[in-house]
C-alpha positions, 0 to 999 in steps of 0.5 A: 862410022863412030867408035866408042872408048870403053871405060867403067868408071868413066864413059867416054865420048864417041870418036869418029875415025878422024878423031881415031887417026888424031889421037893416034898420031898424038901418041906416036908423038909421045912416044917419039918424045919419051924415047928421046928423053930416056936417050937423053937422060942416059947421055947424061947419067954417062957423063956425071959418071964421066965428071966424077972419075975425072973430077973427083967428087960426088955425083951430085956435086958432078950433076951440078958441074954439068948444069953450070958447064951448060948454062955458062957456055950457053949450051943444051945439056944433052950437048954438053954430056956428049961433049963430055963423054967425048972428052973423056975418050980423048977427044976435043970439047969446044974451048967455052966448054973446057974453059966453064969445065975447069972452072966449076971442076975447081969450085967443087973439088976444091975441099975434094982431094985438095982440088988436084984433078982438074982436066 
């Protein structure tokens, strides 16, 4: 049996089933992906939130930290942002993660109400 995909503009090829479950089974993948990325990027929105209450600084500025707390700690952002959220409710952020923190916190809140909300 052979299904064919309508389009005005541009006809398209015949798809046999097979190809049906194929192309069926690539979308359910993307889905799977962009619902991890829209949880991901909440993660993350919540954090730089996180990073601008404590830290005292621009959002911007807090999405930087974020990023340089990643990448010197060798650690994918998500993690870093959940790490972060889990700071701020008083819990523990690995020590590397802490450490790069503390660092990027001073060399961005340092012309920010003289530098004096570092964790």
């Amino acid at each position: 049996m052979v299904f064919f995909a309508m389009s005005e503009r541009h006809p398209l090829p015949p798809l046999s089933a097979a190809d049906l479950v194929l192309e069926r089974e690539r979308l359910h993948q993307e889905i799977d992906q962009l619902q991890r990325a829209l949880t991901s990027h909440a993660v993350v929105d919540q954090a730089i939130g996180a990073v601008v209450t404590f830290g005292r600084i621009p959002p911007e500025d807090a999405w930087q930290v974020l990023r340089e707390v990643s990448q010197r700690s060798n650690t994918k952002l998500r993690t870093v942002a959940e790490h972060v959220l889990k700071f701020a409710q008083c819990g523990a952020l690995p020590d590397i993660e802490l450490e790069q923190l503390r660092r990027a916190l001073g060399r961005y809140s340092a012309g920010f109400c003289g530098g004096r909300s570092q964790p």
